[in-house]
C-alpha positions as CSV (number, residue, x, y, z in Angstrom):
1,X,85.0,134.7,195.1
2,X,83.0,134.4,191.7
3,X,79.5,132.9,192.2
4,X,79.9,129.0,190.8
5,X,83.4,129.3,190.1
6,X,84.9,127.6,193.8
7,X,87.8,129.4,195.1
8,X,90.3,128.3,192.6
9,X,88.0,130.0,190.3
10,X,89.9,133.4,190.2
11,X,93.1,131.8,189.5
12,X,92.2,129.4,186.3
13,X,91.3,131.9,183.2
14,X,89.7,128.7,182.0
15,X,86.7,128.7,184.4
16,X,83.3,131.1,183.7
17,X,81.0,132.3,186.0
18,X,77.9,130.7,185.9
19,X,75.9,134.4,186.5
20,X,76.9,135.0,183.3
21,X,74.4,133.3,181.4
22,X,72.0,135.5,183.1
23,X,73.1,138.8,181.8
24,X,71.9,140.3,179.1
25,X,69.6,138.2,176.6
26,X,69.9,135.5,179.6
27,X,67.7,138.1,181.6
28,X,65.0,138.4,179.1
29,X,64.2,134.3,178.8
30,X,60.8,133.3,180.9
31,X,57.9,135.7,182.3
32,X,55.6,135.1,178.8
33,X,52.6,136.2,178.7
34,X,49.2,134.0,179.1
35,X,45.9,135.3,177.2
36,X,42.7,133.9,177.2
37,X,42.0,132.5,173.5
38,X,38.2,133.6,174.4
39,X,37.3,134.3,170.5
40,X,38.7,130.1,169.2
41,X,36.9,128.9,172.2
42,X,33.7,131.4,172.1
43,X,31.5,128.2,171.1
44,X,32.8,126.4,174.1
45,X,31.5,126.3,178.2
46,X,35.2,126.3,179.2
47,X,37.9,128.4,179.7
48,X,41.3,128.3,177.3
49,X,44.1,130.3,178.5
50,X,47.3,130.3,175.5
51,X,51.0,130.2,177.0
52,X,52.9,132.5,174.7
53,X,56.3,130.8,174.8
54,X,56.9,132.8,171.4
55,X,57.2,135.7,173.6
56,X,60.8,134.7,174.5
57,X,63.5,136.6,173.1
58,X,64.5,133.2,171.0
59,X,61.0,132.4,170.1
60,X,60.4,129.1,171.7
61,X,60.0,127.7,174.6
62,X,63.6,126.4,174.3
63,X,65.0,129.2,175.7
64,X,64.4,127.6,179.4
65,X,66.1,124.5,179.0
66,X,68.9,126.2,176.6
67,X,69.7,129.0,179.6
68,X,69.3,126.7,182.3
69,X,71.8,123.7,180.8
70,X,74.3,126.4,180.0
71,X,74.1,127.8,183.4
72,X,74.5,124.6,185.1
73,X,77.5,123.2,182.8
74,X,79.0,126.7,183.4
75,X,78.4,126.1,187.0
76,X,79.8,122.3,186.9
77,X,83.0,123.1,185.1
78,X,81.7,120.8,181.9
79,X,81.7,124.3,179.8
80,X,85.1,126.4,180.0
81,X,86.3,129.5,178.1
82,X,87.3,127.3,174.8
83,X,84.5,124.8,174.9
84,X,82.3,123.9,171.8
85,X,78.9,123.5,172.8
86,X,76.9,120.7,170.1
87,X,73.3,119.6,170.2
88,X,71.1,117.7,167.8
89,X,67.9,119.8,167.2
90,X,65.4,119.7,165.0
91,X,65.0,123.5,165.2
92,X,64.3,125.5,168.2
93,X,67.0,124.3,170.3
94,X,69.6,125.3,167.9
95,X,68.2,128.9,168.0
96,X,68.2,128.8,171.6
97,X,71.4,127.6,172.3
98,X,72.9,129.5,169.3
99,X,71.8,133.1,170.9
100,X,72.9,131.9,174.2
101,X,76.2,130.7,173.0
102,X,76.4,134.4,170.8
103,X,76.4,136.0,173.9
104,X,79.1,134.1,175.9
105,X,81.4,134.0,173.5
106,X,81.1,130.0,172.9
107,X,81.5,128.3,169.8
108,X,77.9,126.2,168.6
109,X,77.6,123.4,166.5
110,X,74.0,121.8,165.6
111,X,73.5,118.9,164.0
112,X,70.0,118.5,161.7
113,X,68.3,116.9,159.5
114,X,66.3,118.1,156.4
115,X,63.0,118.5,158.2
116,X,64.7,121.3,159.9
117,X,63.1,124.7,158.2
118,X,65.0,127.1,156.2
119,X,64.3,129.8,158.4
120,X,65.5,127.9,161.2
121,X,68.5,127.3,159.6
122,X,69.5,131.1,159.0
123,X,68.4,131.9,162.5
124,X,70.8,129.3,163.6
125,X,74.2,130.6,161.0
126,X,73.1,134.2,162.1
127,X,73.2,133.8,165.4
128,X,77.0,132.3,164.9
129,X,75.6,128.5,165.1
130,X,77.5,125.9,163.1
131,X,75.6,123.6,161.0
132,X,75.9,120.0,160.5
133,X,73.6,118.2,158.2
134,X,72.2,114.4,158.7
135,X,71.2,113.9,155.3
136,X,71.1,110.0,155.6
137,X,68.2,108.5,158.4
138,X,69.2,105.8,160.6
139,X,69.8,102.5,158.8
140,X,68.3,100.6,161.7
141,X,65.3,102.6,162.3
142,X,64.8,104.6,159.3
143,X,64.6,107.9,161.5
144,X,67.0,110.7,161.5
145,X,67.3,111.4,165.2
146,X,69.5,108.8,166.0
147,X,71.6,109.5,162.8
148,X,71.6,113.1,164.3
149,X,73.1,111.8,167.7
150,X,75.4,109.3,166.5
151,X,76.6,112.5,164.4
152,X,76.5,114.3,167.5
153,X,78.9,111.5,169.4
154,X,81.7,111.5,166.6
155,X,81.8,115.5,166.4
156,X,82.8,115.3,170.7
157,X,85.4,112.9,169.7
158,X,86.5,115.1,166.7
159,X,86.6,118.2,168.9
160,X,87.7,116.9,172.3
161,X,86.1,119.5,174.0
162,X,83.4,119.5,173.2
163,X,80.2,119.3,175.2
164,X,76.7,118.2,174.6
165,X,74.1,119.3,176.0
166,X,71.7,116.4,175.0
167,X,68.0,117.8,175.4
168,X,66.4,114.3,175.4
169,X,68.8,113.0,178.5
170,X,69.8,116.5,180.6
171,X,67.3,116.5,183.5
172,X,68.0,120.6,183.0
173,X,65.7,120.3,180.3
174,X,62.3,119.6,182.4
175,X,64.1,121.7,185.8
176,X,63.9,124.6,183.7
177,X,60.2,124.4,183.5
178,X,59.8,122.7,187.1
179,X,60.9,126.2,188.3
180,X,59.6,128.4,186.0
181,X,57.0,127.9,183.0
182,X,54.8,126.0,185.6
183,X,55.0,128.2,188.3
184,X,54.1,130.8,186.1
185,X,51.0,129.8,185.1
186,X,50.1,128.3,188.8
187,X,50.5,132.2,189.8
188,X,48.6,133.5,186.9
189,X,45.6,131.3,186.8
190,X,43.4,130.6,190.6
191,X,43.4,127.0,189.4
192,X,43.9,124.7,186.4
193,X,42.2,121.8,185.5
194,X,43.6,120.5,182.2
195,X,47.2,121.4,180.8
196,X,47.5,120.7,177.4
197,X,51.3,120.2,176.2
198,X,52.9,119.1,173.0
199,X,55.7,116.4,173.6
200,X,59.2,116.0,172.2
201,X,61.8,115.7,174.2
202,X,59.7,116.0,176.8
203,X,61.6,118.2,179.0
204,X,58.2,120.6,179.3
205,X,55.4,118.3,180.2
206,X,57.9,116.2,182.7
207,X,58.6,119.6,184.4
208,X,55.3,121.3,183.8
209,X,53.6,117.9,185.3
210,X,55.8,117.0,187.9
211,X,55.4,120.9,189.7
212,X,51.7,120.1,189.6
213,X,51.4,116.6,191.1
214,X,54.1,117.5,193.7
215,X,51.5,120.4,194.6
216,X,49.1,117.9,195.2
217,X,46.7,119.4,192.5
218,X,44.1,117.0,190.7
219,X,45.2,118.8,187.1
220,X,44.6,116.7,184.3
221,X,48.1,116.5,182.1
222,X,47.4,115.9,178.5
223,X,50.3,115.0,176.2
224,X,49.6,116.0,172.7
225,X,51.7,113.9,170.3
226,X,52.5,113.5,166.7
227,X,50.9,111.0,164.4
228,X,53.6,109.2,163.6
229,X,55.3,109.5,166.9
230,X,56.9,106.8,169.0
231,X,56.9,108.4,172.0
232,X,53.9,106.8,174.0
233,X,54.4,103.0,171.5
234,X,52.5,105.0,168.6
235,X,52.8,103.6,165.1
236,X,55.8,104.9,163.5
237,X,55.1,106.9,160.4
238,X,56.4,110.1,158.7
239,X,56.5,113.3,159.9
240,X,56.7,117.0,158.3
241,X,57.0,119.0,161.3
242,X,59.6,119.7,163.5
243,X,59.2,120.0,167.4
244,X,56.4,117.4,167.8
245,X,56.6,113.6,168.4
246,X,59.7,111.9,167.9
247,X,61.2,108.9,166.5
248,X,62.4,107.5,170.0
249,X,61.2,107.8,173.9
250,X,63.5,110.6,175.2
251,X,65.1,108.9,178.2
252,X,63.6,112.1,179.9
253,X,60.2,111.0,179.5
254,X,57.8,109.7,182.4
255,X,54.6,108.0,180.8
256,X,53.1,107.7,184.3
257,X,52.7,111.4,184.8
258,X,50.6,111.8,181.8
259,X,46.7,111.4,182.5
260,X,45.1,111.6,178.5
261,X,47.6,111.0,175.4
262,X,45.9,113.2,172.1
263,X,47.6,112.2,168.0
264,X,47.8,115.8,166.0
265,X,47.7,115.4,162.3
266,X,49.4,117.4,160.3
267,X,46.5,118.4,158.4
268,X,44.9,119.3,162.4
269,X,48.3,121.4,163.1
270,X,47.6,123.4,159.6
271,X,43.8,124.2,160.4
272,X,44.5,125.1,164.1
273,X,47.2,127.5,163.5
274,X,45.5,129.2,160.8
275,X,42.3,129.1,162.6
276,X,44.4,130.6,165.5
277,X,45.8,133.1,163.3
278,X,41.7,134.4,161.9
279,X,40.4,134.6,165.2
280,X,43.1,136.1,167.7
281,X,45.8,137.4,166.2
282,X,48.5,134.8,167.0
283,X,51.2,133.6,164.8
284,X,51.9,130.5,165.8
285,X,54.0,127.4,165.3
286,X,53.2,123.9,164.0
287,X,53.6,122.7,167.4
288,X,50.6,124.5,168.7
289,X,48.3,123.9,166.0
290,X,48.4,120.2,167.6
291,X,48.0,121.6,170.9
292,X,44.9,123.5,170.3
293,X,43.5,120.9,167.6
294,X,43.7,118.3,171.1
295,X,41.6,120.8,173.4
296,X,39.1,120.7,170.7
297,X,39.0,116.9,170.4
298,X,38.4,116.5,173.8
299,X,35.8,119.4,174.2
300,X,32.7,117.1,174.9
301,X,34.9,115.5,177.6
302,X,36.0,118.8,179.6
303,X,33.4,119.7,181.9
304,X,31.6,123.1,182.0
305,X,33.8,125.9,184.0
306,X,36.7,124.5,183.7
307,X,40.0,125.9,183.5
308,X,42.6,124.6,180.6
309,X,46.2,126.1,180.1
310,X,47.5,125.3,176.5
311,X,51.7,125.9,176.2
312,X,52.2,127.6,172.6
313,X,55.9,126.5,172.2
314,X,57.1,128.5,169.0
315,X,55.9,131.7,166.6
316,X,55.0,131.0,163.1
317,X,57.3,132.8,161.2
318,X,59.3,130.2,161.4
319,X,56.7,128.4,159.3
320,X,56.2,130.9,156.8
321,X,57.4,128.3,153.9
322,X,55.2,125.5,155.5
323,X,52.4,126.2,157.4
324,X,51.1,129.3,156.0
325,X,52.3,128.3,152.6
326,X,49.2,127.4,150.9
327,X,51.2,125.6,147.8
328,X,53.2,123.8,150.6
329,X,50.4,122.3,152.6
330,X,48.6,121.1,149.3
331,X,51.5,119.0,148.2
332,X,52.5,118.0,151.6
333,X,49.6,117.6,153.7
Protein backbone atom coordinates (compact mmCIF):
# COMPACT_ATOMS: atom_id res chain seq x y z
CA UNK A 1 0.00 0.00 0.00
CA UNK A 2 1.42 3.40 -1.10
CA UNK A 3 2.47 5.61 1.92
CA UNK A 4 -0.66 8.43 2.10
CA UNK A 5 -2.51 7.05 -0.53
CA UNK A 6 -5.23 4.62 1.84
CA UNK A 7 -5.87 1.37 0.37
CA UNK A 8 -7.96 2.39 -2.46
CA UNK A 9 -4.96 4.26 -3.39
CA UNK A 10 -3.57 1.56 -5.89
CA UNK A 11 -6.75 1.35 -7.62
CA UNK A 12 -7.60 5.17 -8.48
CA UNK A 13 -4.76 6.50 -11.08
CA UNK A 14 -6.05 9.84 -9.83
CA UNK A 15 -4.46 9.66 -6.34
CA UNK A 16 -0.40 10.60 -5.77
CA UNK A 17 1.75 9.44 -3.22
CA UNK A 18 2.53 11.90 -0.84
CA UNK A 19 6.57 10.58 -0.65
CA UNK A 20 6.76 11.99 -3.73
CA UNK A 21 7.26 15.48 -2.92
CA UNK A 22 10.28 14.24 -1.19
CA UNK A 23 12.22 12.97 -4.00
CA UNK A 24 14.50 14.65 -5.81
CA UNK A 25 14.59 18.58 -5.40
CA UNK A 26 12.08 17.73 -2.40
CA UNK A 27 15.19 16.11 -0.69
CA UNK A 28 17.43 19.04 -1.04
CA UNK A 29 14.85 21.79 0.85
CA UNK A 30 15.97 22.59 4.71
CA UNK A 31 19.47 21.74 6.48
CA UNK A 32 20.88 25.63 5.55
CA UNK A 33 23.67 26.64 6.84
CA UNK A 34 24.13 29.18 9.99
CA UNK A 35 27.45 31.49 10.07
CA UNK A 36 28.39 33.81 12.46
CA UNK A 37 28.26 37.46 10.77
CA UNK A 38 31.36 38.15 13.33
CA UNK A 39 32.91 40.92 10.72
CA UNK A 40 28.97 43.30 10.58
CA UNK A 41 28.87 42.69 14.25
CA UNK A 42 32.79 43.10 15.14
CA UNK A 43 31.88 46.62 16.92
CA UNK A 44 29.39 44.80 18.96
CA UNK A 45 29.61 42.67 22.75
CA UNK A 46 27.19 40.13 21.22
CA UNK A 47 27.01 37.31 19.21
CA UNK A 48 25.03 37.31 15.51
CA UNK A 49 24.63 34.11 13.93
CA UNK A 50 22.90 34.53 9.97
CA UNK A 51 20.31 31.79 8.87
CA UNK A 52 21.11 31.21 5.28
CA UNK A 53 17.70 30.29 3.94
CA UNK A 54 19.19 31.38 0.41
CA UNK A 55 20.97 28.16 0.76
CA UNK A 56 17.79 26.20 -0.37
CA UNK A 57 17.70 24.89 -3.75
CA UNK A 58 14.73 27.64 -4.49
CA UNK A 59 16.44 30.37 -2.75
CA UNK A 60 14.11 31.29 0.02
CA UNK A 61 13.01 30.24 2.78
CA UNK A 62 9.66 29.31 0.99
CA UNK A 63 10.78 26.21 0.11
CA UNK A 64 9.57 24.81 3.66
CA UNK A 65 6.13 25.80 3.60
CA UNK A 66 5.90 25.22 -0.48
CA UNK A 67 7.22 21.23 0.15
CA UNK A 68 5.34 20.84 3.20
CA UNK A 69 1.65 22.14 1.80
CA UNK A 70 2.20 20.09 -1.28
CA UNK A 71 3.03 17.05 0.71
CA UNK A 72 0.13 17.33 2.90
CA UNK A 73 -2.53 18.19 0.10
CA UNK A 74 -0.93 15.26 -1.72
CA UNK A 75 -1.40 13.31 1.44
CA UNK A 76 -5.25 14.73 1.92
CA UNK A 77 -6.41 13.89 -1.56
CA UNK A 78 -6.97 18.02 -2.11
CA UNK A 79 -4.08 17.59 -4.95
CA UNK A 80 -4.58 14.69 -7.63
CA UNK A 81 -2.77 13.84 -10.89
CA UNK A 82 -4.75 16.75 -12.93
CA UNK A 83 -4.86 19.40 -10.32
CA UNK A 84 -3.74 23.12 -10.89
CA UNK A 85 -2.02 24.25 -8.04
CA UNK A 86 -2.55 28.58 -7.69
CA UNK A 87 -1.20 30.92 -5.09
CA UNK A 88 -0.89 34.68 -4.79
CA UNK A 89 2.81 35.57 -4.04
CA UNK A 90 4.56 38.43 -4.15
CA UNK A 91 7.67 36.46 -5.21
CA UNK A 92 9.35 33.65 -3.46
CA UNK A 93 6.45 31.50 -3.14
CA UNK A 94 5.83 31.29 -6.71
CA UNK A 95 9.39 30.12 -7.21
CA UNK A 96 8.98 27.66 -4.62
CA UNK A 97 5.87 26.17 -5.49
CA UNK A 98 6.79 26.56 -9.28
CA UNK A 99 10.00 24.08 -8.85
CA UNK A 100 8.00 21.93 -6.69
CA UNK A 101 5.11 21.71 -8.99
CA UNK A 102 8.03 21.19 -12.10
CA UNK A 103 8.90 18.22 -10.50
CA UNK A 104 5.55 16.48 -9.88
CA UNK A 105 4.29 17.09 -12.97
CA UNK A 106 1.51 19.71 -11.71
CA UNK A 107 0.33 22.58 -13.53
CA UNK A 108 1.12 26.31 -11.46
CA UNK A 109 -0.47 29.35 -11.71
CA UNK A 110 0.60 32.60 -9.61
CA UNK A 111 -1.07 35.50 -9.34
CA UNK A 112 1.08 38.97 -8.75
CA UNK A 113 1.27 42.20 -8.77
CA UNK A 114 3.83 44.71 -10.23
CA UNK A 115 6.01 44.91 -7.09
CA UNK A 116 6.86 41.48 -7.99
CA UNK A 117 10.72 41.61 -9.53
CA UNK A 118 11.50 40.84 -13.00
CA UNK A 119 13.75 38.19 -12.03
CA UNK A 120 11.17 36.69 -10.09
CA UNK A 121 9.04 36.54 -12.76
CA UNK A 122 11.32 34.52 -15.19
CA UNK A 123 12.30 32.26 -12.35
CA UNK A 124 8.65 31.60 -11.97
CA UNK A 125 7.76 31.00 -16.38
CA UNK A 126 11.09 28.97 -16.28
CA UNK A 127 10.31 26.83 -13.83
CA UNK A 128 6.83 26.14 -15.87
CA UNK A 129 4.78 28.64 -13.48
CA UNK A 130 1.82 30.44 -15.03
CA UNK A 131 1.51 34.04 -14.46
CA UNK A 132 -1.38 36.11 -13.69
CA UNK A 133 -1.03 39.82 -13.30
CA UNK A 134 -3.04 42.10 -10.68
CA UNK A 135 -2.37 45.19 -12.27
CA UNK A 136 -5.33 47.10 -10.53
CA UNK A 137 -4.91 47.42 -6.27
CA UNK A 138 -7.88 46.77 -4.23
CA UNK A 139 -10.57 49.47 -4.58
CA UNK A 140 -11.41 49.20 -0.94
CA UNK A 141 -8.10 49.30 0.47
CA UNK A 142 -5.86 50.52 -2.05
CA UNK A 143 -3.49 47.37 -1.73
CA UNK A 144 -2.90 44.69 -4.19
CA UNK A 145 -3.03 41.64 -1.96
CA UNK A 146 -6.46 41.38 -1.73
CA UNK A 147 -6.85 42.15 -5.47
CA UNK A 148 -4.31 39.19 -5.82
CA UNK A 149 -6.65 36.81 -3.71
CA UNK A 150 -9.90 37.81 -5.08
CA UNK A 151 -7.98 37.00 -8.37
CA UNK A 152 -6.93 33.97 -6.86
CA UNK A 153 -10.79 32.93 -5.91
CA UNK A 154 -12.24 33.42 -9.54
CA UNK A 155 -9.18 31.45 -11.21
CA UNK A 156 -10.55 28.13 -8.70
CA UNK A 157 -13.92 28.76 -9.97
CA UNK A 158 -12.56 29.05 -13.66
CA UNK A 159 -10.55 25.90 -13.28
CA UNK A 160 -12.56 23.69 -11.05
CA UNK A 161 -9.81 21.98 -9.91
CA UNK A 162 -7.95 23.83 -8.84
CA UNK A 163 -6.38 24.21 -5.44
CA UNK A 164 -4.88 26.89 -3.39
CA UNK A 165 -2.59 26.62 -1.27
CA UNK A 166 -3.14 30.07 0.47
CA UNK A 167 0.27 30.93 2.44
CA UNK A 168 -1.40 33.53 4.68
CA UNK A 169 -4.34 30.84 6.01
CA UNK A 170 -2.49 27.08 5.59
CA UNK A 171 -1.25 26.32 9.07
CA UNK A 172 1.44 24.16 6.82
CA UNK A 173 3.01 27.33 6.35
CA UNK A 174 4.41 27.88 10.10
CA UNK A 175 4.41 23.63 10.65
CA UNK A 176 7.06 23.61 8.16
CA UNK A 177 9.27 25.73 10.29
CA UNK A 178 7.83 24.31 13.72
CA UNK A 179 9.59 21.14 12.59
CA UNK A 180 12.42 22.17 10.89
CA UNK A 181 14.10 25.81 10.49
CA UNK A 182 13.69 26.10 14.37
CA UNK A 183 14.92 22.96 15.26
CA UNK A 184 17.71 23.57 13.29
CA UNK A 185 19.07 26.36 14.78
CA UNK A 186 18.01 25.04 18.52
CA UNK A 187 20.63 22.11 17.53
CA UNK A 188 23.15 24.39 16.07
CA UNK A 189 23.37 27.10 18.59
CA UNK A 190 23.85 25.89 22.88
CA UNK A 191 21.25 28.64 23.39
CA UNK A 192 19.56 31.65 21.82
CA UNK A 193 18.52 34.65 23.38
CA UNK A 194 17.03 36.87 20.61
CA UNK A 195 15.53 35.63 17.15
CA UNK A 196 15.25 38.18 14.90
CA UNK A 197 12.63 37.37 11.95
CA UNK A 198 11.19 39.37 9.15
CA UNK A 199 7.23 38.92 8.94
CA UNK A 200 4.80 38.43 6.04
CA UNK A 201 2.73 35.96 6.07
CA UNK A 202 4.00 34.96 8.95
CA UNK A 203 4.25 31.36 8.65
CA UNK A 204 8.18 31.60 9.91
CA UNK A 205 8.06 33.61 13.13
CA UNK A 206 4.56 31.69 14.23
CA UNK A 207 6.54 28.38 13.64
CA UNK A 208 9.97 29.60 14.59
CA UNK A 209 8.30 31.19 17.92
CA UNK A 210 5.91 28.76 18.81
CA UNK A 211 8.86 25.61 18.88
CA UNK A 212 10.72 27.95 21.29
CA UNK A 213 8.08 28.94 23.87
CA UNK A 214 6.68 25.30 23.79
CA UNK A 215 10.43 24.45 24.88
CA UNK A 216 10.04 26.57 27.62
CA UNK A 217 12.96 28.81 26.62
CA UNK A 218 13.02 32.58 27.71
CA UNK A 219 14.14 33.62 23.81
CA UNK A 220 13.21 36.98 23.00
CA UNK A 221 11.12 36.81 19.42
CA UNK A 222 11.55 39.99 17.47
CA UNK A 223 9.29 40.63 14.51
CA UNK A 224 10.87 42.85 12.08
CA UNK A 225 8.21 44.55 9.87
CA UNK A 226 7.86 46.92 7.05
CA UNK A 227 7.19 50.55 7.28
CA UNK A 228 4.24 50.73 5.76
CA UNK A 229 2.97 47.43 7.07
CA UNK A 230 -0.30 46.54 8.60
CA UNK A 231 0.57 43.68 10.19
CA UNK A 232 0.97 44.63 13.96
CA UNK A 233 -1.91 48.11 13.36
CA UNK A 234 1.16 50.03 11.61
CA UNK A 235 0.35 52.97 9.50
CA UNK A 236 -0.38 51.93 6.04
CA UNK A 237 1.93 53.37 3.56
CA UNK A 238 3.76 52.21 0.33
CA UNK A 239 5.95 49.68 -0.11
CA UNK A 240 8.87 48.78 -2.79
CA UNK A 241 9.82 45.53 -1.57
CA UNK A 242 8.48 42.31 -1.78
CA UNK A 243 8.45 39.68 1.10
CA UNK A 244 8.22 42.14 4.00
CA UNK A 245 5.10 43.63 5.77
CA UNK A 246 1.94 43.30 4.27
CA UNK A 247 -1.16 45.04 3.49
CA UNK A 248 -3.40 42.76 5.85
CA UNK A 249 -2.89 40.53 9.21
CA UNK A 250 -2.38 37.04 7.67
CA UNK A 251 -5.08 35.05 9.52
CA UNK A 252 -1.82 32.90 10.42
CA UNK A 253 -0.44 35.47 12.56
CA UNK A 254 -0.23 35.39 16.50
CA UNK A 255 0.67 38.88 17.91
CA UNK A 256 1.00 37.38 21.41
CA UNK A 257 4.01 35.33 20.64
CA UNK A 258 5.95 38.28 19.57
CA UNK A 259 8.05 39.97 22.49
CA UNK A 260 9.72 43.36 20.52
CA UNK A 261 8.07 44.59 17.02
CA UNK A 262 11.15 46.59 14.83
CA UNK A 263 9.83 49.08 11.28
CA UNK A 264 12.71 48.46 8.40
CA UNK A 265 12.92 51.27 6.01
CA UNK A 266 13.57 50.80 2.83
CA UNK A 267 16.44 53.07 2.77
CA UNK A 268 17.65 50.57 6.28
CA UNK A 269 17.00 47.32 3.94
CA UNK A 270 19.35 49.09 1.06
CA UNK A 271 22.32 49.92 3.54
CA UNK A 272 22.13 46.56 5.51
CA UNK A 273 22.29 44.40 2.55
CA UNK A 274 25.03 46.20 0.93
CA UNK A 275 26.72 46.56 4.13
CA UNK A 276 26.19 42.73 4.44
CA UNK A 277 27.51 42.30 1.05
CA UNK A 278 31.30 44.62 2.01
CA UNK A 279 31.83 42.84 5.02
CA UNK A 280 30.98 39.05 4.64
CA UNK A 281 30.35 38.07 1.47
CA UNK A 282 26.56 37.53 1.45
CA UNK A 283 24.24 38.38 -1.22
CA UNK A 284 21.31 38.87 0.28
CA UNK A 285 17.65 39.81 -0.16
CA UNK A 286 15.65 42.97 0.75
CA UNK A 287 14.09 41.02 3.36
CA UNK A 288 17.27 40.63 5.41
CA UNK A 289 18.53 44.00 5.09
CA UNK A 290 15.48 44.75 7.54
CA UNK A 291 16.39 41.96 9.51
CA UNK A 292 19.87 42.96 10.22
CA UNK A 293 19.11 46.87 10.13
CA UNK A 294 16.65 45.71 13.51
CA UNK A 295 19.60 43.85 15.41
CA UNK A 296 21.36 46.97 15.04
CA UNK A 297 18.56 49.23 16.31
CA UNK A 298 18.27 47.38 19.25
CA UNK A 299 22.09 46.95 19.94
CA UNK A 300 22.24 49.14 23.08
CA UNK A 301 19.33 47.00 24.41
CA UNK A 302 20.86 43.37 23.86
CA UNK A 303 22.92 42.61 26.71
CA UNK A 304 26.65 41.61 26.58
CA UNK A 305 27.17 37.72 25.60
CA UNK A 306 24.26 37.16 24.25
CA UNK A 307 23.27 34.93 21.64
CA UNK A 308 21.00 36.37 18.47
CA UNK A 309 19.84 34.15 15.45
CA UNK A 310 18.90 36.39 12.42
CA UNK A 311 16.75 34.19 9.53
CA UNK A 312 18.08 35.58 6.09
CA UNK A 313 14.95 34.64 3.98
CA UNK A 314 16.04 35.14 0.24
CA UNK A 315 19.60 35.76 -1.99
CA UNK A 316 20.01 38.99 -3.70
CA UNK A 317 20.17 38.18 -7.06
CA UNK A 318 16.84 38.44 -7.14
CA UNK A 319 17.41 42.15 -6.39
CA UNK A 320 19.92 42.73 -8.88
CA UNK A 321 17.58 45.55 -10.66
CA UNK A 322 16.66 46.98 -7.09
CA UNK A 323 18.72 46.70 -4.36
CA UNK A 324 22.02 46.72 -5.82
CA UNK A 325 20.97 48.97 -8.49
CA UNK A 326 22.47 52.16 -7.59
CA UNK A 327 20.14 54.24 -10.24
CA UNK A 328 17.18 52.25 -8.79
CA UNK A 329 17.56 53.07 -5.18
CA UNK A 330 18.20 56.85 -5.96
CA UNK A 331 14.90 57.26 -7.72
CA UNK A 332 13.11 54.99 -5.45
CA UNK A 333 14.40 55.09 -2.09
Amino acid sequence: MRKGAGRMGDLDPGLMDATEALDGIGSAIGRTPLVTLSRLFREETFRVYGKLEMMNPGGSAKDRPALRIIREAIRSGDIRRGTTVIESSSGNMAVSLAQICRGLGLRFICVVDPRTTESHLRLIRLLGGEVELVSSPDPVSGDYLPARIERVKQLQRQIGNGYWTNQYGNPNNYLAHYETTMPEMMEALPRIDYLFCGVSSCGTIRGCAERLKDGGLPTTIVAVDAAGSVIFGGAKGTRKFPGLGAAMVPPIARAELIDRIVYATERECVDMCRELLRSEGILAGASSGGVLAAIRSLRDDIPPGSVCAAILPDRGDRYLDTVYNDEWVANNV
